[in-house]
C-alpha positions in Angstrom: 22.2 -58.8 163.2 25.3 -59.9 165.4 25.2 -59.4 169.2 22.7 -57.6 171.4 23.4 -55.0 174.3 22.9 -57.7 177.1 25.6 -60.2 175.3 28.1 -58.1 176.4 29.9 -58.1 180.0 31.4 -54.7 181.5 34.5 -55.4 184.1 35.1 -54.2 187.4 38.7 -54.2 188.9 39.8 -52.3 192.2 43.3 -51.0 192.4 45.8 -51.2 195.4 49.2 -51.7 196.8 51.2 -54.3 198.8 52.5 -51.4 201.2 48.9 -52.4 203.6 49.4 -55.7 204.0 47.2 -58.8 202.4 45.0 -57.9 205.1 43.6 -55.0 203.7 43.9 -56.5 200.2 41.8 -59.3 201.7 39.3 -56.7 202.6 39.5 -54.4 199.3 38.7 -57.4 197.4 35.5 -58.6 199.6 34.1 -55.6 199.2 35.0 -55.4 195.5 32.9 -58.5 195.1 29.8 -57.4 197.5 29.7 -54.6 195.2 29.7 -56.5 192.4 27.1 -58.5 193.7 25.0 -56.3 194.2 24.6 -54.4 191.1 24.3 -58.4 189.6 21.1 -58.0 190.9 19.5 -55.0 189.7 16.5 -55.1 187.6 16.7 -53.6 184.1 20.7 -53.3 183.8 21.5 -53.8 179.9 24.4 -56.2 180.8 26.1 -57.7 183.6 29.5 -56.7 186.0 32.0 -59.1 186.4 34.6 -58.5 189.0 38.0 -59.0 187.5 40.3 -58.7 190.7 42.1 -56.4 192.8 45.0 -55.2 190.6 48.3 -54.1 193.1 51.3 -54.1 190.1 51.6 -53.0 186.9 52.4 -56.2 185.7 48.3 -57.8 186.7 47.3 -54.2 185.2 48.6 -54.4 182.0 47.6 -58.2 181.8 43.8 -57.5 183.1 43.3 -54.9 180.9 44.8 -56.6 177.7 42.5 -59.4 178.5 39.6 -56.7 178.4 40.4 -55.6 175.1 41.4 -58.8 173.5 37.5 -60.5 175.1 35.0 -60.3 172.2 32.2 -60.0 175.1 34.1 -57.6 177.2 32.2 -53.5 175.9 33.9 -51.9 179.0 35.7 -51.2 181.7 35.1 -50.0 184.7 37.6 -49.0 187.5 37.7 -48.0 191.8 40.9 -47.1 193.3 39.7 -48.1 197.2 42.9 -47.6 198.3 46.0 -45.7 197.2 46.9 -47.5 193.5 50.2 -45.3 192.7 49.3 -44.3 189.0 52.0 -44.7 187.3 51.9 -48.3 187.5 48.3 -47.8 185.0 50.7 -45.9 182.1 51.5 -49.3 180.4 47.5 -51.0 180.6 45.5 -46.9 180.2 48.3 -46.1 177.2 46.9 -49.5 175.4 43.3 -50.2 176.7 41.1 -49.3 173.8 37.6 -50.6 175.7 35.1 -48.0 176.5 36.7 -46.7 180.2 34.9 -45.8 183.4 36.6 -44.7 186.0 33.9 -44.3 188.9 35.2 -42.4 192.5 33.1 -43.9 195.1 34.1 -45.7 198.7 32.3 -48.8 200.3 30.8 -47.3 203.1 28.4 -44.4 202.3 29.2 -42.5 205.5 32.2 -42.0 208.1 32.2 -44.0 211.0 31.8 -41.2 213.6 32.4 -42.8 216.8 35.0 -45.6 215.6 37.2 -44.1 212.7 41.3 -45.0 213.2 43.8 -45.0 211.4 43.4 -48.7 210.3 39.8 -47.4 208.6 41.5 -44.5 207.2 44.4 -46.8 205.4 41.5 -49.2 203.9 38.9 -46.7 203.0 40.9 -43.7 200.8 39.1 -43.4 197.7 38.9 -39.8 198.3 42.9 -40.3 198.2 43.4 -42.9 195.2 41.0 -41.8 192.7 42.3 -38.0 192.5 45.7 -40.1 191.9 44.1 -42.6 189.3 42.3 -39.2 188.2 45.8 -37.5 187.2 46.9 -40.2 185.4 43.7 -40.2 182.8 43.9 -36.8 182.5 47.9 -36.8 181.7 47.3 -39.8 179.3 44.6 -37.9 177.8 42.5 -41.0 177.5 38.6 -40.8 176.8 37.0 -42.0 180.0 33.8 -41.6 181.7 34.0 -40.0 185.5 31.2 -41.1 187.9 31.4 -39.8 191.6 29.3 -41.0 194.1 28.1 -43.4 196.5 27.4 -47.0 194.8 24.1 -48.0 195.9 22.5 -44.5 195.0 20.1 -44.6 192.1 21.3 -41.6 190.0 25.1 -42.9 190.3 23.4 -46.8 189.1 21.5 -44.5 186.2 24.8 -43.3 185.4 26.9 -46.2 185.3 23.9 -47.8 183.1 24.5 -44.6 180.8 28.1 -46.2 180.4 27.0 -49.1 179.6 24.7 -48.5 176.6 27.1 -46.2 175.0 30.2 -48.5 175.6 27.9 -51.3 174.0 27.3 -48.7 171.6 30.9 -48.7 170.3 31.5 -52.5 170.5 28.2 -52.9 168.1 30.0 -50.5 165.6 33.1 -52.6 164.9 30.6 -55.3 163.7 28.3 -53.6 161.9 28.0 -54.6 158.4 25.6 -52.4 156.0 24.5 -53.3 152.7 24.1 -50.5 149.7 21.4 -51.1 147.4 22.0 -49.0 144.8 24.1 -45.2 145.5 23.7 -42.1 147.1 20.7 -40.2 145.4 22.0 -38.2 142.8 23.7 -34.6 143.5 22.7 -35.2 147.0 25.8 -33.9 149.5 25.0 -34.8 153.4 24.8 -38.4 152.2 27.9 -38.7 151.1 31.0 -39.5 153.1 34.5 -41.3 153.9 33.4 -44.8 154.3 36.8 -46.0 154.9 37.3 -43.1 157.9 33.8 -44.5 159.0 35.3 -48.1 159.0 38.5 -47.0 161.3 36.6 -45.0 163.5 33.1 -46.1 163.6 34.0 -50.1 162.9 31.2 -49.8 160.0 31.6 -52.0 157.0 29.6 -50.3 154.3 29.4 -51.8 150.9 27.5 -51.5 147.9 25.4 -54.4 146.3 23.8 -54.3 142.5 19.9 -54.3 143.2 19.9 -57.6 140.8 21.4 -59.4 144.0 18.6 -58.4 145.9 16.1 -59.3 143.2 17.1 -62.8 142.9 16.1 -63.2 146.8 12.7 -61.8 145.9 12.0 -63.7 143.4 13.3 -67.0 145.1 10.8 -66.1 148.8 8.6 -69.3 148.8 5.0 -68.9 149.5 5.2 -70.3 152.9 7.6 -67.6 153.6 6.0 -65.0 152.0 2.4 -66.1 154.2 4.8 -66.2 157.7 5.8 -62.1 156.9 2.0 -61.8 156.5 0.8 -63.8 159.3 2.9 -61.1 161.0 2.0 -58.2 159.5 -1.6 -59.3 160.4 -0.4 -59.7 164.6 1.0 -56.1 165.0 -1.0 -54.1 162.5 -4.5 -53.2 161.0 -4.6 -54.0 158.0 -7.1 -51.0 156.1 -7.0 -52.1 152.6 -8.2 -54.7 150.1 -5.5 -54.0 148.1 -3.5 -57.6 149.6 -1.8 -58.6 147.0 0.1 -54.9 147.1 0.8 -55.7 150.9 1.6 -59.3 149.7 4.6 -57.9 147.3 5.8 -56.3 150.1 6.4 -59.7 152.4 7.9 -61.0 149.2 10.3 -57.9 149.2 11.0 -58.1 152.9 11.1 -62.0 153.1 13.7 -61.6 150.2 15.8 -58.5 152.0 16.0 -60.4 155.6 17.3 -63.9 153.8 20.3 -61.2 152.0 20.9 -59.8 155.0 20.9 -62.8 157.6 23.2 -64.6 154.9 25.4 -61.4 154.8 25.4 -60.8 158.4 24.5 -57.3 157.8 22.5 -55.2 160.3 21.8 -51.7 158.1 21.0 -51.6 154.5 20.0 -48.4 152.4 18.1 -48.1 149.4 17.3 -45.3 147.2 13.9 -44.2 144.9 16.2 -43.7 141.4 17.3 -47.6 141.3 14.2 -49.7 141.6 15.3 -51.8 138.6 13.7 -55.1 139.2 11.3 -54.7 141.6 7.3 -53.4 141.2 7.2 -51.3 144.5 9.6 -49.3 146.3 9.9 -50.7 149.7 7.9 -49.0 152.2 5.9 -51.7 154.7 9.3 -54.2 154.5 11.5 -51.6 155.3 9.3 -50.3 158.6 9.1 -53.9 159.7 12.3 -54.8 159.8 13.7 -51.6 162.1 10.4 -52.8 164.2 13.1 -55.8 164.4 16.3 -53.8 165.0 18.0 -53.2 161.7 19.1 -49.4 160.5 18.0 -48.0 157.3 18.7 -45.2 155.6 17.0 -43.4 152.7 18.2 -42.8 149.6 21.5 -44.2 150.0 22.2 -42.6 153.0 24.1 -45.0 155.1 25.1 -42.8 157.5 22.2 -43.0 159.4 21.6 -46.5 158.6 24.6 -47.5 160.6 23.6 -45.4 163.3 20.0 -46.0 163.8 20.8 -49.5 164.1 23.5 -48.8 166.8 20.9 -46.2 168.6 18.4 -49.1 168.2 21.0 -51.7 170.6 22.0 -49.0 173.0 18.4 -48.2 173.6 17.3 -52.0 174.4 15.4 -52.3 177.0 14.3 -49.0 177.9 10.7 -47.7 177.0 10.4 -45.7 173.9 11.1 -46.0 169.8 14.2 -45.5 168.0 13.6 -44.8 164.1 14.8 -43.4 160.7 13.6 -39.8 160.5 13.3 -36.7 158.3 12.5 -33.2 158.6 9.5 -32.7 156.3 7.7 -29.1 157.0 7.2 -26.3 159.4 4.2 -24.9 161.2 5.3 -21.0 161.6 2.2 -20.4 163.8 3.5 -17.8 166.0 3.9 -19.1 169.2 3.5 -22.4 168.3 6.3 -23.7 165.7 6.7 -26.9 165.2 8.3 -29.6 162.9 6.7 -32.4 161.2 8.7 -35.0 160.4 7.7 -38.2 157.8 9.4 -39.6 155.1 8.1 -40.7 151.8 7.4 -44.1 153.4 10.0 -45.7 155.4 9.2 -44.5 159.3 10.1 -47.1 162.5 6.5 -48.0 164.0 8.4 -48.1 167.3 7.7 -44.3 167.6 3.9 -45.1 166.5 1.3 -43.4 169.4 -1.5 -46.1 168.7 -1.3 -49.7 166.8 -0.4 -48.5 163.2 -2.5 -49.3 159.9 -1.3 -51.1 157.1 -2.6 -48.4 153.7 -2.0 -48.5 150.2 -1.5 -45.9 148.4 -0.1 -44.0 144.8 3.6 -42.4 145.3 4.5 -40.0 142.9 8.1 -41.0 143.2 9.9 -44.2 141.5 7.9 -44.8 139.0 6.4 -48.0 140.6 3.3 -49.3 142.0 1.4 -48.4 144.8 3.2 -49.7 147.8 2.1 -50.5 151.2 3.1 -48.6 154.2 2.2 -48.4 158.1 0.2 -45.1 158.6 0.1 -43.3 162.2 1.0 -40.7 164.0 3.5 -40.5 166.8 3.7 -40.5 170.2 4.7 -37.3 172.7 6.9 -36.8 174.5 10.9 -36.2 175.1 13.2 -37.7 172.3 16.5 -36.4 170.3 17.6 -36.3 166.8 20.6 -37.1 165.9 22.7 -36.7 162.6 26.3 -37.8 161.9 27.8 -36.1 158.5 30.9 -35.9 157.5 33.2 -32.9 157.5 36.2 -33.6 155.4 38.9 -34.9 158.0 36.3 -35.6 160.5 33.0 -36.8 161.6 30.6 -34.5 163.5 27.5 -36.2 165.9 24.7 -33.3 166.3 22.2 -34.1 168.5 19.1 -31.8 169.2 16.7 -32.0 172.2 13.0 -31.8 171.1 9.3 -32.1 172.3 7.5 -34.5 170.4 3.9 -33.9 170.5 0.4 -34.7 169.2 0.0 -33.1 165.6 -2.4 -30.5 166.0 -4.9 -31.6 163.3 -6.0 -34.5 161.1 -3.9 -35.0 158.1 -6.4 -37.3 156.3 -4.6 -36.9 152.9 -1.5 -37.6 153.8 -1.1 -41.4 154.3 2.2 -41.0 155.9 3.9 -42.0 159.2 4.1 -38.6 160.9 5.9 -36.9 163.8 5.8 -33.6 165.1 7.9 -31.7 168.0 9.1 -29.0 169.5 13.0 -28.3 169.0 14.6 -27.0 171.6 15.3 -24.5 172.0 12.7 -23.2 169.8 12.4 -23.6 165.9 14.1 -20.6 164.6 17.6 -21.4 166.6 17.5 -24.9 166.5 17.0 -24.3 162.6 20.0 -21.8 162.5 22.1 -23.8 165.0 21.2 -27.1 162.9 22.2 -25.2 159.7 25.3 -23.8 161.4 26.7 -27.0 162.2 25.9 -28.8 159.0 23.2 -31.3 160.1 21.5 -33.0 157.5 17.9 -33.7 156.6 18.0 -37.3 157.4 18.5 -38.0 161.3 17.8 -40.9 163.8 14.7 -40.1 166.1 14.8 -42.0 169.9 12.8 -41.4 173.0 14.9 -43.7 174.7 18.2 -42.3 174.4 18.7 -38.8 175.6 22.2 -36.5 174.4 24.1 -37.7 177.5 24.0 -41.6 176.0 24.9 -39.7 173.0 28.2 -37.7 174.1 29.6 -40.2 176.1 29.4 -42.6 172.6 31.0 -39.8 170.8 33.7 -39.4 173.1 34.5 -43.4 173.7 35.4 -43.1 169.2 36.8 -39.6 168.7 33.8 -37.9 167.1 33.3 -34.3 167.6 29.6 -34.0 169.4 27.6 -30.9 169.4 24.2 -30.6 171.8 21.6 -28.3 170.7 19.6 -27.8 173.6 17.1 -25.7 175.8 19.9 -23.3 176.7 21.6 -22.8 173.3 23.2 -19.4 172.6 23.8 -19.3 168.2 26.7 -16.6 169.4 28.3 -19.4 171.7 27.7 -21.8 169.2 29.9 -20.2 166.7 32.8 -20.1 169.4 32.5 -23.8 170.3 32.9 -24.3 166.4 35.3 -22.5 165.8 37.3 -23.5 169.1 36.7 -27.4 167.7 37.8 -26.6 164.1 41.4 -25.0 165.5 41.6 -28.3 168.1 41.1 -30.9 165.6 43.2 -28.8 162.5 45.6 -28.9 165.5 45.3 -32.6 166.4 44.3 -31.2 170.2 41.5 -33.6 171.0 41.6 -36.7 172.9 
């Protein structure tokens, strides 16, 4: 599935001049490295900080950052003017840099030396003075960039700079990701359609299509000792609440099969659709919610949209609590008071998002016009999550992300043998319905608990993708504006 979140190395480099003296560069660059050192050590980071020096010329700022671009490992960069850095000597590196960029305005010491300040602390210590100058240039070379102020050591500034992190790694996943295509879009279907080859020079997403035969072929071919390993597994994370095993069985076979195409193919998404199941005897249901357990994408019914980017929500979100899966708005509750949306799919639903251990079932589908198949039952857990949907708007992409509540469904649903969701949208159903519908957001989206909009926007705005945030505060009057004013900006090539 190519490289993980904590593969990947972020750089820090400091700017300066020669006008103090290798003195002060002496001392820039110690406490470069103490603050490098320090963040080394925090517990739970995504990836580590390498200090990459104390860049005085444009000459070393141009190399550095060429270096950055051109390292496979490198997902970002991270910059700290601690002195005055004149900012045209950035035009050349910025104008070129194509790494995720932070530029983060803090200063070594959190608080002024009261009693012993000069003017030799005042010429060592003017980040207050070179990042407004670093600032202008960013903003005159219109580059995407995330801004960070703060002091260092302080938790919320950390949580930030972690933000960075997972989105920049975000990006970097993309231009690796390769999705297989079993079989098309569903038929007449609209939302999953889309510009795959805009998707591949923005996004990085390879998305191809594969005859279903090719995929047979690896079913057929699973051995029984691989096809008992999947089970042995299914068996360790799941109850298992049928006698119907050989049904359960078919489906190791199927997923044994899929993960030998897609480790061979180095592919990390796939899609599959209900209307080409030539081949095989069940649609793939139990297969399919094991291996996003694992980290790959999927989308239904061809919609590989959201396979690509529930496999690159899955990566940012490593290592921090909370499921990332493959969702779809299914039906309302109107109760007055108390609407809510329950969201399932006919089968294929992450168990990463499951409340309680989840049950293997088996049961008829009326859809496909195949066997039974198996499938992991439950219901999800509560609390804060988004959805997110990426759809394509002729010219463009658009990311919509909606804040929701996810909570306990209210009652039982013993005759639907399902995984099931339900939440809150924020602000409440009827806007967020309008203002989903408004802004063209499809019925398939990606579900996490562990990313929130703000991982979400900064990823948007690192590739070029217009981002829209329906949230507690959402005004469907303002909402029409900011469409409108993002229509005329990129008609009129205005954004970044």
């Amino acid at each position: 599935m190519g490289k993980r979140i904590g593969d990947y190395k972020f750089w820090f480099i400091t700017g300066s001049q020669h006008l103090y003296g290798e003195d002060t560069i002496r001392q820039v660059r110690e406490h470069a490295e103490q603050m490098t050192a320090f963040w080394q050590k925090q517990a739970g980071w995504p990836a580590d900080i390498e200090f990459h020096g104390v860049l005085t010329t444009s000459g070393e700022i141009s190399r550095v950052l060429a270096e950055a671009d051109f390292d496979p490992d490198c997902a970002g960069v991270i910059s700290w003017m601690h002195t005055f850095s004149p900012s045209k000597m950035w035009i050349s590196g910025l104008s070129r840099l194509r790494k995720p960029y932070l530029h983060l305005n803090t200063q070594f010491n959190r608080e002024i030396p009261w009693e012993s300040i000069d003017m030799d602390f005042m010429n060592l210590n003017q980040s207050a003075h070179g990042d407004r100058e670093h600032g202008f240039i960013g903003a005159r070379l219109r580059i995407p960039r995330k801004l960070i102020a703060g002091f260092w050591q302080d938790d919320d500034v950390m949580r930030r700079i972690e933000d960075f992190m997972r989105a920049a790694a975000g990006v970097q996943i993309g231009y690796q990701l390769r999705c297989a295509r079993f079989g098309d879009n569903m038929r007449d279907v609209a939302v999953t359609e889309g510009d795959k080859v805009e998707a591949e020079r923005i996004l990085g997403w390879s998305v191809n299509y594969y005859p279903l035969g090719d995929l047979v072929d690896y079913v057929k071919s699973a051995s029984d000792g691989d096809v008992s390993a999947v089970m042995d597994q299914y068996h360790e994370r799941y109850d298992i609440n049928t006698d119907q095993l050989e049904a359960v069985r078919y489906q190791a076979r199927l997923e044994s099969g899929l993960r030998r195409f897609m480790e061979e193919g180095h592919f990390s998404a796939f899609t599959s659709t209900f209307e080409d199941l030539h081949g095989l005897e069940q649609l793939e249901g139990l297969a399919a919610q094991n291996m996003m357990a694992d980290g790959y994408g999927y989308g239904a019914e061809g919609d590989w949209k959201t396979a690509c980017l529930s496999h690159v929500m899955k990566r940012m979100a490593e290592g921090k609590p909370g499921g990332t899966s493959f969702m779809e708005d299914y039906t309302y509750h109107l109760e007055h008071g108390r609407e809510l949306i329950l969201g399932a799919h006919m089968l294929e639903v992450c168990p990463s998002v499951a409340a309680g251990r989840p049950a293997i079932e088996v049961h008829p589908l009326g859809i496909g016009n195949r066997q039974p198949p198996a499938r992991l039952v439950f219901d999800g857990t509560e609390g804060d999550a988004v959805l997110a949907s990426l759809i394509d708007m002729g010219g463009r992409m658009r990311l919509i992300v909606n804040d929701c509540q996810a909570v306990t469904p209210l009652k039982p649903m013993p005759k639907l043998p399902v995984a099931r969701v339900m939440w809150k949208p924020m602000p409440d159903l009827q806007t967020s319905a309008e203002a989903w519908m408004l802004c063209g957001g499809a019925h398939h989206t990606v579900m996490s608990y562990a990313l929130d909009a703000g991982h979400l926007r900064d990823y948007a705005e690192f590739i070029g993708l217009e981002f829209v945030h329906i949230r507690q505060n959402t005004d469907l009057q303002e909402l029409k504006k900011e469409l409108l004013w993002n229509e005329v900006a990129y008609r009129l090539n205005l954004q970044p």
